[in-house]
C-alpha positions in Angstrom: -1.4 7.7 29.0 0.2 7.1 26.1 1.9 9.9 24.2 0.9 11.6 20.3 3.3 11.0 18.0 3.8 14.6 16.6 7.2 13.1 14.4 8.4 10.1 12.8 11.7 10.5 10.9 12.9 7.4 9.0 16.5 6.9 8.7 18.6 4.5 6.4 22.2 2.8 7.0 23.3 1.0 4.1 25.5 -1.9 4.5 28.1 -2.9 2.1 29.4 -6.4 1.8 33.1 -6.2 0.6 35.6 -9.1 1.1 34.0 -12.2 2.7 36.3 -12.6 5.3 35.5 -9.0 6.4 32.2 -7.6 8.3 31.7 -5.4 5.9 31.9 -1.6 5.9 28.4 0.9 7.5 27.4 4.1 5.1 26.6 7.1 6.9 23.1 6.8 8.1 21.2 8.9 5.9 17.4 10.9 6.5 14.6 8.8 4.4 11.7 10.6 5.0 9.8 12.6 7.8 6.2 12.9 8.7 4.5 15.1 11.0 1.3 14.6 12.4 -1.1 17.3 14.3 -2.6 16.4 17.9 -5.6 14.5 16.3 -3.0 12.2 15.2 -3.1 13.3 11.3 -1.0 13.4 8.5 -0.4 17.3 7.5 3.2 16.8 6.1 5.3 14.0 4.7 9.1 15.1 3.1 10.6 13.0 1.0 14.7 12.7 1.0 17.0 11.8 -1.7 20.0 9.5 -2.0 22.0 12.5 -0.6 19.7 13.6 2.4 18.4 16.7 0.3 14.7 17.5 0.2 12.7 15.9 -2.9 9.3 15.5 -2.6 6.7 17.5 0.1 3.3 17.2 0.7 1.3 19.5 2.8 -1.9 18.3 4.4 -4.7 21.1 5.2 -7.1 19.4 7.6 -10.5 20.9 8.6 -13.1 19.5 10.7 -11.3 16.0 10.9 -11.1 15.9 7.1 -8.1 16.6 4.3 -9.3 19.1 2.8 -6.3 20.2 0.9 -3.2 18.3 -0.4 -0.1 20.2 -2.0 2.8 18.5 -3.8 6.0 19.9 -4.0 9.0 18.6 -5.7 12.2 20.1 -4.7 10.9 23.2 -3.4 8.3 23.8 -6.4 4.6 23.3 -6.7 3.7 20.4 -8.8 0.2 19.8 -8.0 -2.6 20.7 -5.4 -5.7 18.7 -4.6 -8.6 20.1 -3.0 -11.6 18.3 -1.5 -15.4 18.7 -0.3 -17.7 16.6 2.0 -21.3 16.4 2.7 -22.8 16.6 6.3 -22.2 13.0 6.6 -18.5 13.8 6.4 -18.5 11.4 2.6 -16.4 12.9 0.4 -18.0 14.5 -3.0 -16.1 16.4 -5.0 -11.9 16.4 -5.4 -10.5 19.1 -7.4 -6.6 18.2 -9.2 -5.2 21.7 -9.8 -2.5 21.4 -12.1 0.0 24.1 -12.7 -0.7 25.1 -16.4 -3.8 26.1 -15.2 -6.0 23.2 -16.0 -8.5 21.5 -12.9 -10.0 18.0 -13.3 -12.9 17.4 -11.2 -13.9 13.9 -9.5 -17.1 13.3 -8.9 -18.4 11.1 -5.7 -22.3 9.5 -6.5 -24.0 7.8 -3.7 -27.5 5.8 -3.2 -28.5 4.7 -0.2 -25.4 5.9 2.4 -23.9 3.4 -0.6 -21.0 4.9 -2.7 -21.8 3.8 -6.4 -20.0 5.8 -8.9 -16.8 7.8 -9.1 -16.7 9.8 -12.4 -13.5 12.4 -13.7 -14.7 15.4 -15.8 -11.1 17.1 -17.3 -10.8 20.7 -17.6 -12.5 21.2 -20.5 -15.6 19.7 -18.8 -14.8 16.3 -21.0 -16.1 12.9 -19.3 -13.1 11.2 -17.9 -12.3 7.5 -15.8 -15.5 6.6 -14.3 -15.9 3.8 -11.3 -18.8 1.8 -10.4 -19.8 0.0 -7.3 -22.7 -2.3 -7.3 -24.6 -4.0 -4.0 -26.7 -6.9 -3.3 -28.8 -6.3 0.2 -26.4 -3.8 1.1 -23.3 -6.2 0.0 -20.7 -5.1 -2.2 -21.1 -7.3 -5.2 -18.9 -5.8 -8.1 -16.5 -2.9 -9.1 -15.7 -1.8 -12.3 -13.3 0.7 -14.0 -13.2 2.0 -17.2 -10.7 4.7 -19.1 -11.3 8.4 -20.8 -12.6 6.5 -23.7 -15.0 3.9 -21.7 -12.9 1.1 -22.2 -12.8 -1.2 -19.7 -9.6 -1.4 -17.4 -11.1 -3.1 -14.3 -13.6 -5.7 -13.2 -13.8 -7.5 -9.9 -16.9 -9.6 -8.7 -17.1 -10.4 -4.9 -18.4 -13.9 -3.9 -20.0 -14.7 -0.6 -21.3 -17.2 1.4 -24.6 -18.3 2.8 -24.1 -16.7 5.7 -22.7 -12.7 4.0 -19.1 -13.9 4.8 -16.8 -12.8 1.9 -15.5 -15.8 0.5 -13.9 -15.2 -3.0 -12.9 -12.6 -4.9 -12.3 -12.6 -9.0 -10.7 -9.2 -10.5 -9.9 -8.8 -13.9 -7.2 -6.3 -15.2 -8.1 -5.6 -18.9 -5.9 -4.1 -21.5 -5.3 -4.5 -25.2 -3.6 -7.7 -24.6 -6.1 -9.2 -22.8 -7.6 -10.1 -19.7 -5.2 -11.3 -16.5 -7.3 -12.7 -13.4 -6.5 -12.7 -10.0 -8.8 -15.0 -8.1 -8.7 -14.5 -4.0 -9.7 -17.0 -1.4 -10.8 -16.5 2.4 -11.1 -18.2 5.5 -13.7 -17.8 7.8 -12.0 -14.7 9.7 -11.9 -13.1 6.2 -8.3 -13.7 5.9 -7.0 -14.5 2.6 -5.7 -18.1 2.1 -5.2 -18.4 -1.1 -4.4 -16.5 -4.3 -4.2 -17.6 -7.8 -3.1 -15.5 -10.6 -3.9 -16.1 -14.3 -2.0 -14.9 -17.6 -4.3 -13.2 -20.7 -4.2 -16.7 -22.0 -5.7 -17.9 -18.8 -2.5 -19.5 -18.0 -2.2 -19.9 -14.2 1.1 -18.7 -13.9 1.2 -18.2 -9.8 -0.1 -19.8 -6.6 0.3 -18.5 -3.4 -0.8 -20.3 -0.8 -1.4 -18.6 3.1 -1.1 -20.6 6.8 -3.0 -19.0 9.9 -1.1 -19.4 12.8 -2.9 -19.5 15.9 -2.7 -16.3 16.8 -5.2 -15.3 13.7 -2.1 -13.6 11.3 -0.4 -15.4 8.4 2.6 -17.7 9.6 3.7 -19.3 6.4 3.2 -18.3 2.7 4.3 -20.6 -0.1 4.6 -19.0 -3.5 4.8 -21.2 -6.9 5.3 -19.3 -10.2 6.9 -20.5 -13.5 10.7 -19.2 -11.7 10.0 -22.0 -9.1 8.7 -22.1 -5.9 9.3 -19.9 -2.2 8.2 -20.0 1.6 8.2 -17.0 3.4 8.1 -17.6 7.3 6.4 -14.9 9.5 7.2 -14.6 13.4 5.5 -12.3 16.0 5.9 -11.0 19.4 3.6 -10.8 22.4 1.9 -7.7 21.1 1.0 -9.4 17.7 4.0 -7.4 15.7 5.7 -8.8 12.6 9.3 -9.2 14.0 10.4 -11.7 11.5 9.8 -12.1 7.8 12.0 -14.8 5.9 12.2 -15.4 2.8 13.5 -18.9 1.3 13.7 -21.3 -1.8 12.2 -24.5 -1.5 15.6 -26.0 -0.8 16.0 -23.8 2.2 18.0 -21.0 0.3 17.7 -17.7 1.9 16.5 -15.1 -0.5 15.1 -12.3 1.8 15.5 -11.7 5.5 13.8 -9.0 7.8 13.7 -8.6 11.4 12.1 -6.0 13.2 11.7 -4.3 16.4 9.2 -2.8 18.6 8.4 -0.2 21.5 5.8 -0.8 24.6 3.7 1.1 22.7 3.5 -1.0 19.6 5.7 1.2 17.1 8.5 0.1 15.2 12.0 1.5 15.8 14.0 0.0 13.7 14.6 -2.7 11.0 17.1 -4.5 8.9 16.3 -5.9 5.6 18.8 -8.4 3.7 18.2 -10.0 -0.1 20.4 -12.4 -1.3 21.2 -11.3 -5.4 19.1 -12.7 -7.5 18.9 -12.7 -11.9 16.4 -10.3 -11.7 17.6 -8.3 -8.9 20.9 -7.4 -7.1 21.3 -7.9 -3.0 20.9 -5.2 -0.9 21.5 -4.9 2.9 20.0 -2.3 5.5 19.1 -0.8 8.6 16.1 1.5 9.2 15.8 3.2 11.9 12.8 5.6 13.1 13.0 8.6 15.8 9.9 10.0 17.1 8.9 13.2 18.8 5.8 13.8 20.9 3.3 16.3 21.7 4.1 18.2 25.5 
């Protein structure tokens, strides 16, 4: 019987590259984060660590009858913000409460028709209509979301496409702002994998491709990226258990630009990693290890 988690604790070593003919020189490993789950296998508390290994950020998770009923921010050691939820019967949630600390509590609103979630509506503290959400359905099929601000601007739209058959097969969302409208157009296989993505510019510029192989195994094995900087292939490798050990990263010439390998327990659960960028114009290298400790329940 496989053990609950009841810890994971997420460790960083930083390596730094000094002269080229040397190996280069380890940090200290130093505490990332740490989240602790209860027996059900829930979150109820995630710390945050800074570059130093000192507490940052907490959030405390109250859970009650398998649902998170409470949420509580803290940032180094103070109360920022709490969050506070209710759910029907059905266990859907309908109403989430943001307690802020000046005393003010927005309220979020679930709506739904037919078991079918179709609105999401914020009313501020001063019982103001804020962001509202929409979700509309075709014979029980999710057809098309939309988003819009305080004001009821629009922010979002995306329409969902499918097949003769119900299978999802293309997805169109539109991210609206004063500047215009940017498109990101989604295309899926038969398993409902994504296989293609194509993103457009608010002059309807297509300014991004990237194109997704299944390997036989049913999980991406090669993505090839083209934007205006040029093009990339990323090359994905898995073990017998179906975990992403390998994630590469390479110009079109062959270049390295990111490398990440990865490894795994019996049980499926990563235990550690290393990540290596090459520096790029808009980014400096960086190279890591990650490592991650669990505890378990008695």
């Amino acid at each position: 019987m496989e053990k609950q988690v009841k810890e994971i604790t997420l460790y960083r070593t930083n390596l730094v590259i000094g002269d080229p003919d040397e190996e280069g020189l380890l940090s200290e490993e130093t505490k990332v984060n740490r989240v602790i789950l209860n027996e059900d296998g829930h979150e109820i508390e995630r710390i945050t660590y800074n570059a130093y290994g000192e507490p940052e950020e907490r959030v405390i998770i109250k859970w009650e009858n398998g649902h998170p009923v409470e949420e509580q921010l803290e940032l180094e050691g103070e109360i920022a913000e709490r969050t506070t939820r209710e759910f029907d019967d059905k266990g859907r949630i309908v109403k989430e409460f943001r307690h802020y600390l000046e005393g003010g509590t927005d309220e979020i609103r679930y709506i739904y028709e037919n078991d079918l979630l179709i609105m999401k509506q914020t009313i501020d503290s001063d019982g103001d209509e804020g962001e509202k959400h929409y979700w509309t359905y075709e014979d029980g099929l999710l057809v098309k979301e939309e988003s819009f601000d305080a004001d009821g601007e629009p922010e979002m739209r995306k329409n969902y496409i499918y097949a003769e058959n119900g299978r999802l097969d293309e997805t169109i969302e539109l991210q609206i702002s004063n500047d215009g409208e940017s498109k990101l157009v989604s295309v899926m296989d038969e398993a409902g994998n994504i296989v293609l993505e194509k993103r457009y510019d608010t002059r309807g510029n297509l300014i991004a491709r990237n194109t997704i192989t299944i390997g036989e195994n049913g999980r991406p094995a090669l993505m090839e990226e083209e934007t205006v900087r040029g093009k990339s292939v990323v090359h994905l490798e898995y073990d017998g258990q179906g975990n992403n050990v390998l994630y590469r990263e390479e110009t079109a010439d062959g270049n390295l630009l990111t490398l990440i390998t990865r490894t795994f327990d019996t049980e499926g659960r990563n235990t550690g990693s290393e990540v290596k960028t090459e520096p790029q114009a808009q980014r400096p290298g960086q190279h890591y290890r990650l490592r991650y400790e669990y505890n378990f329940y008695e």
